[in-house]
C-alpha positions as CSV (number, residue, x, y, z in Angstrom):
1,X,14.3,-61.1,54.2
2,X,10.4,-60.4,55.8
3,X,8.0,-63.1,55.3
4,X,4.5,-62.3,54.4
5,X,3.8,-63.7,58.1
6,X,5.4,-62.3,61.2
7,X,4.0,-65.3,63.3
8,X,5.4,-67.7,60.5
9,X,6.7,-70.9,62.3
10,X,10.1,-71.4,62.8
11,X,9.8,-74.4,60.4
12,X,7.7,-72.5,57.8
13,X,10.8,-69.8,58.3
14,X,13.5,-72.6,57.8
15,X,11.7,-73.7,54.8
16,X,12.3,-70.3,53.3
17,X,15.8,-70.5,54.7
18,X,16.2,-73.2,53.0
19,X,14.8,-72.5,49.5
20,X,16.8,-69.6,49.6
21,X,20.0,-71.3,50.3
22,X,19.6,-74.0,47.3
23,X,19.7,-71.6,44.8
24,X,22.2,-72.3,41.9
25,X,22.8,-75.9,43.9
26,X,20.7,-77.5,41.7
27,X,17.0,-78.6,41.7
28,X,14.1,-79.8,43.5
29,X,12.2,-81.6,41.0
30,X,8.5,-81.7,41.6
31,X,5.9,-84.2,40.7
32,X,2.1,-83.2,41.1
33,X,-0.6,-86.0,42.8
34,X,2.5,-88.0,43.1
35,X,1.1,-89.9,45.9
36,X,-2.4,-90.1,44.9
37,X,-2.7,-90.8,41.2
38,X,-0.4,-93.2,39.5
39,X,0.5,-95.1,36.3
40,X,2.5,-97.5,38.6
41,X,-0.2,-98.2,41.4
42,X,-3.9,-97.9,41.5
43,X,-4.7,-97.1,45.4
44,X,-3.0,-94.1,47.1
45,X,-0.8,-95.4,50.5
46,X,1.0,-92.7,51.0
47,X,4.2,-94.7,50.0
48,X,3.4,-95.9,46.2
49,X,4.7,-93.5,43.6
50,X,5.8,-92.8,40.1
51,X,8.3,-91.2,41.0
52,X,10.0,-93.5,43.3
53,X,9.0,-96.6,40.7
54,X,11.5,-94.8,37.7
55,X,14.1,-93.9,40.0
56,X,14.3,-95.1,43.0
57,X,13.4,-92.4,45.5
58,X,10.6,-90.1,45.9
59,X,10.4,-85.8,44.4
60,X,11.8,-83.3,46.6
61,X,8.5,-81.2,46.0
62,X,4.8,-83.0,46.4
63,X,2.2,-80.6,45.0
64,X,-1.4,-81.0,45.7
65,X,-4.3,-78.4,45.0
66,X,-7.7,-77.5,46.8
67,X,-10.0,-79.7,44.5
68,X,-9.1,-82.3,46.8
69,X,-11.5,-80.5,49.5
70,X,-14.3,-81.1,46.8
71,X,-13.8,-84.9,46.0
72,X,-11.9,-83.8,42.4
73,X,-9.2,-84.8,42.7
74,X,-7.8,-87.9,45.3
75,X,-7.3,-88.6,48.2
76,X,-10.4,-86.7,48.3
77,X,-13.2,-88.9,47.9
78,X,-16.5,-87.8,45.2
79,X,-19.5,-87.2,47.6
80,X,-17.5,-87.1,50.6
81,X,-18.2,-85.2,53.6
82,X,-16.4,-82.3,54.0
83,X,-14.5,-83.3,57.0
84,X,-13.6,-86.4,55.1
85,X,-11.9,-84.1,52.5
86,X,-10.5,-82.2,55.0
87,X,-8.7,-85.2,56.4
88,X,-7.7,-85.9,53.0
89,X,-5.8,-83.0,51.7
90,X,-4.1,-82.9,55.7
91,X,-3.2,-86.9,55.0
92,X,-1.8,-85.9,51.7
93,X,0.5,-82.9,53.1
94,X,1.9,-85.8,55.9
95,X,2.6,-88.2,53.5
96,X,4.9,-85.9,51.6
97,X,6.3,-84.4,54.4
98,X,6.8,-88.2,55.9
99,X,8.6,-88.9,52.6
100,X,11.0,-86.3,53.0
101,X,9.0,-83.7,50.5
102,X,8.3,-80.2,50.1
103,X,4.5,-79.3,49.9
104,X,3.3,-76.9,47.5
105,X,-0.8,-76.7,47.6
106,X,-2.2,-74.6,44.0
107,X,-6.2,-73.6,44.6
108,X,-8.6,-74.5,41.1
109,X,-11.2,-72.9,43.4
110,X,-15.1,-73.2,42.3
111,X,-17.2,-70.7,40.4
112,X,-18.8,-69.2,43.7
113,X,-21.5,-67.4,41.2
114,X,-22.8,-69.8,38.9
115,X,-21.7,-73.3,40.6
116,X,-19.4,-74.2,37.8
117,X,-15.5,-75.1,38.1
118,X,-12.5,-72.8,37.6
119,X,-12.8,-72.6,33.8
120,X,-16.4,-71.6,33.9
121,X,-15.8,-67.8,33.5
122,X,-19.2,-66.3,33.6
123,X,-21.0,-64.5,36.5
124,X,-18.2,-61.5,37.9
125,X,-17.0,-63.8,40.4
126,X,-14.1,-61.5,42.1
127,X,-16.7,-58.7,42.4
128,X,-19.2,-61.2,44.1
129,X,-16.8,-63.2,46.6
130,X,-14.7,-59.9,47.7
131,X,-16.2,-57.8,51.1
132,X,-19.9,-57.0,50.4
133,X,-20.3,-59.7,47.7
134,X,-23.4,-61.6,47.3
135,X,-21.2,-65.0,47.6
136,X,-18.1,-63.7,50.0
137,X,-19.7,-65.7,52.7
138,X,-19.2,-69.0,50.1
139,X,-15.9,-68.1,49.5
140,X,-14.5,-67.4,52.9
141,X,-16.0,-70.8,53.7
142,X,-13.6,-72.6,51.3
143,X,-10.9,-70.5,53.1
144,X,-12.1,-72.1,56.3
145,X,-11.9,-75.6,54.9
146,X,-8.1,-74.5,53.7
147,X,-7.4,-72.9,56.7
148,X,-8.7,-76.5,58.6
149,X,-6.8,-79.2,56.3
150,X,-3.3,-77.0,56.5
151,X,-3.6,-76.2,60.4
152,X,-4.1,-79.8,61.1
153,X,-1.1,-81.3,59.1
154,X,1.1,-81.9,61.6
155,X,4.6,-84.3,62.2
156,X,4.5,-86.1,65.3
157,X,5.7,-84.3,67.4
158,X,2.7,-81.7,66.8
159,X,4.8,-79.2,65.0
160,X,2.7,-77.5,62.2
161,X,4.6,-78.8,58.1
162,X,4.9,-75.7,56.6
163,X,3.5,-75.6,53.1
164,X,4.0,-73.6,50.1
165,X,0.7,-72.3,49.2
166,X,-0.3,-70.5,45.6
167,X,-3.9,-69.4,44.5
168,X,-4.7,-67.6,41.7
169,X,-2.3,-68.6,39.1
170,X,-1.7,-68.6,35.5
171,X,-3.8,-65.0,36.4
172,X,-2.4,-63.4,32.9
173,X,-4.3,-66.0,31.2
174,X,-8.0,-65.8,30.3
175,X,-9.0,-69.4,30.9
176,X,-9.5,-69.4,34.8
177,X,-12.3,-66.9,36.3
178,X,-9.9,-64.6,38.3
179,X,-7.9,-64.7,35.1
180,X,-7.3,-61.7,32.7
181,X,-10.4,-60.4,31.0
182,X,-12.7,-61.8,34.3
183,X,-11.3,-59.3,37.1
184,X,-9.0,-56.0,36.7
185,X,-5.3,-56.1,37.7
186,X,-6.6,-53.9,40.7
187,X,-9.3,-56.8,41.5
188,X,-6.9,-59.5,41.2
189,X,-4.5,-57.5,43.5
190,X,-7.6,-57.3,46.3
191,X,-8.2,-60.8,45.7
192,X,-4.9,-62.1,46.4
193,X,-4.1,-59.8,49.3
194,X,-7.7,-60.4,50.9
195,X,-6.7,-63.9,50.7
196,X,-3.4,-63.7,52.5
197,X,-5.3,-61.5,55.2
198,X,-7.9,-63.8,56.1
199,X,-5.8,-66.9,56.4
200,X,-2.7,-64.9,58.4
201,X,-5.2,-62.8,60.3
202,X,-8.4,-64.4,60.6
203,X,-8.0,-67.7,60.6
204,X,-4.3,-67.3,62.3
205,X,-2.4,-69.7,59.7
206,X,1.3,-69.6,60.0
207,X,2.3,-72.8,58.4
208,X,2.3,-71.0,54.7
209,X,4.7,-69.8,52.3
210,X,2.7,-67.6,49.4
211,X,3.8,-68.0,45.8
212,X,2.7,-65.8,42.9
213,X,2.7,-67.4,39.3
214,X,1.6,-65.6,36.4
215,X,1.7,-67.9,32.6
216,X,4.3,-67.4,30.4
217,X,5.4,-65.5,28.6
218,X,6.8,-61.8,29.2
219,X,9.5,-61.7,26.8
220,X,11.8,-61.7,29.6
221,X,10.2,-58.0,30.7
222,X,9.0,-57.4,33.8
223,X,6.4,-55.2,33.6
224,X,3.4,-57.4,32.3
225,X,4.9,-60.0,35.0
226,X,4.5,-57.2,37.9
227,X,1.0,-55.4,36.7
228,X,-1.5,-57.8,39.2
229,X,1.8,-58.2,41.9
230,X,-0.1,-58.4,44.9
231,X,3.5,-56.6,46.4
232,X,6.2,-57.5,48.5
233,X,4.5,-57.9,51.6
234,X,1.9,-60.8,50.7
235,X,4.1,-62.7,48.4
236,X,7.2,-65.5,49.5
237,X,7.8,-67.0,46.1
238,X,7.8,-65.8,42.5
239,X,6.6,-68.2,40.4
240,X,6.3,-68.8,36.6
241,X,4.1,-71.4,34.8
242,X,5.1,-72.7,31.6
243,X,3.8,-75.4,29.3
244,X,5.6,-76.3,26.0
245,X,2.6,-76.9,23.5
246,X,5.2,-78.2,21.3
247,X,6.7,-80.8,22.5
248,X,11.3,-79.9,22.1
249,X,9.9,-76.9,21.1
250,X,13.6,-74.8,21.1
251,X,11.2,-71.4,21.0
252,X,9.6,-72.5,24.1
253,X,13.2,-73.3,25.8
254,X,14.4,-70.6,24.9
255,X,11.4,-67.9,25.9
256,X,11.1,-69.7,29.2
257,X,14.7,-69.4,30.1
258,X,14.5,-65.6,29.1
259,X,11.7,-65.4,31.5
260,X,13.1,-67.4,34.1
261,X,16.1,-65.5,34.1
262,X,13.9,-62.2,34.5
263,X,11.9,-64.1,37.7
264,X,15.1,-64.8,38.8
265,X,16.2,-61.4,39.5
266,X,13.2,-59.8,40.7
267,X,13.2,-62.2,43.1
268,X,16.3,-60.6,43.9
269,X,15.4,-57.5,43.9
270,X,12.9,-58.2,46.5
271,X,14.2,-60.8,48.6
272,X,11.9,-63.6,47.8
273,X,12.4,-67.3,46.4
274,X,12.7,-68.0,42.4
275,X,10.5,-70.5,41.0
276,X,9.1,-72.3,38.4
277,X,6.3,-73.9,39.2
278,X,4.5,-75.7,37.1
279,X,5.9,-77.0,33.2
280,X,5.3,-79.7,31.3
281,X,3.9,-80.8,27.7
282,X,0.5,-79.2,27.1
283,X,-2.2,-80.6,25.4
284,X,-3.5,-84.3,24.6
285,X,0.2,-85.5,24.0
286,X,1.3,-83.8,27.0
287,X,-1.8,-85.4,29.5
288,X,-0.7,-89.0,27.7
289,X,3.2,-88.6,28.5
290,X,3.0,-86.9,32.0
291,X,-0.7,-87.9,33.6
292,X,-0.3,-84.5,35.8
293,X,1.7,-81.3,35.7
294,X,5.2,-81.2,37.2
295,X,6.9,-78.6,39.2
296,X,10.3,-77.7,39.8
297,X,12.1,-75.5,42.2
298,X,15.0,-73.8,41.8
């Protein structure tokens, strides 16, 4: 199986190893901002943690996002510098790696156009931060500040922690600017492979895994699930995002584990890693019960 990255590390190709192997052993339950935000603590250490407080021992997968390089989300820091927040998303990828973790890092990237967040549709973003944009320069300088946080996570001994990255998710949705509705499937294909490129190739990252996660659901058919694949050579992972807006909803069970089973074999097919990597409850009940999404990995 061919990752995305020839140069991959031999750590970033043992992770994949790995993930591969575990399949149908069980699963690595993931808990978003696990270090960071907490019912059960109040100040990020690195060591405090839901998780660990309900049952004794920490999530086998850690999952951070980009809006930590802003000051959104912690251990990022409001009105911080951006080498601060730099420092901060690398500190968060050690500490989960320290605790015995698997990384995963999603992107809620800025409205590059009109200065708004990710939900803020308006303005033709993927037209303006692709080559010869009017805001490509603004994008590829949040690249740079990804590039810097993940190049710099390192274990002690100075080897590189590989990490699972995966931008531009829940595409198939219309809530997110390079979502469905903001950006053809052709776009969204350019996107995602233009990011891939300029990390692997430009800014010479080889500590990533990339992941593709559309939203549920397909009905268990693969064709609405492959229309924006970016294709076999820039993705690692198939994801699959699914959020039960009902909570014991048995419809939502059940078209989840149709689709999974579908993401299951096209992973198959292709030689990548199944996943699904993001569910919970959606809504207000769901923000009350769970504080964050969760991720697991199968």
């Amino acid at each position: 199986m061919r990752l995305v990255d020839d140069a991959a590390t031999s750590d970033t190709r043992s992770l994949f190893a790995y993930l591969g192997q575990m399949e149908g052993q069980g699963i690595l339950f993931g808990h978003q901002h696990d270090l960071s935000v907490g019912f059960t603590f109040t100040e990020p250490t690195g060591q405090l943690s839901d998780t660990k407080a309900a049952v004794g021992d920490y999530p086998a997968v850690f999952g951070w996002d980009t809006l930590i390089l802003e000051g959104h989300e912690r251990p990022g820091v409001f009105g911080g510098t951006e080498q601060q927040n730099i420092q901060a998303l690398t500190w968060a990828i050690q500490q989960g790696d320290a605790r015995g973790g698997i990384n995963t890092l999603s992107s809620h990237m800025p409205n590059f156009v009109t200065g708004g967040n990710f939900n803020d549709t308006a303005g033709q973003v993927v037209t303006n931060i692709l080559p010869g944009g009017s805001k490509n320069a603004e994008f590829t300088g949040y690249l740079d500040r990804v590039a810097a946080a993940v190049k710099a996570a390192k274990r002690a001994d100075g080897t590189q922690i590989p990490v699972i990255y995966r931008p531009w998710h829940e595409n198939n949705g219309g809530w997110f600017w390079w979502g469905a509705g903001h950006a053809t499937s052709a776009q969204y294909i350019e996107l995602y492979r233009y990011t891939v490129e300029y990390l692997r190739d430009t800014k010479q990252v080889h500590n990533l895994l990339y992941a593709y996660s559309p939203n549920a659901s397909f009905g268990g058919d693969p064709t609405g699930y492959l229309r924006t694949y970016p294709g076999d050579a820039y993705v690692d992972v198939l994801g699959y995002d699914a959020y039960d807006g009902t909570a014991g909803s048995t419809a939502w069970l059940n078209s989840t584990v149709k689709d999974l089973g579908m993401v299951v074999q096209l992973a198959h097919e292709r030689g990548k890693v199944p996943a699904l990597t993001e569910f919970g409850e959606s809504g207000d009940e769901g923000r009350i019960r769970n504080g964050s999404h969760t991720c697991w990995m199968p």
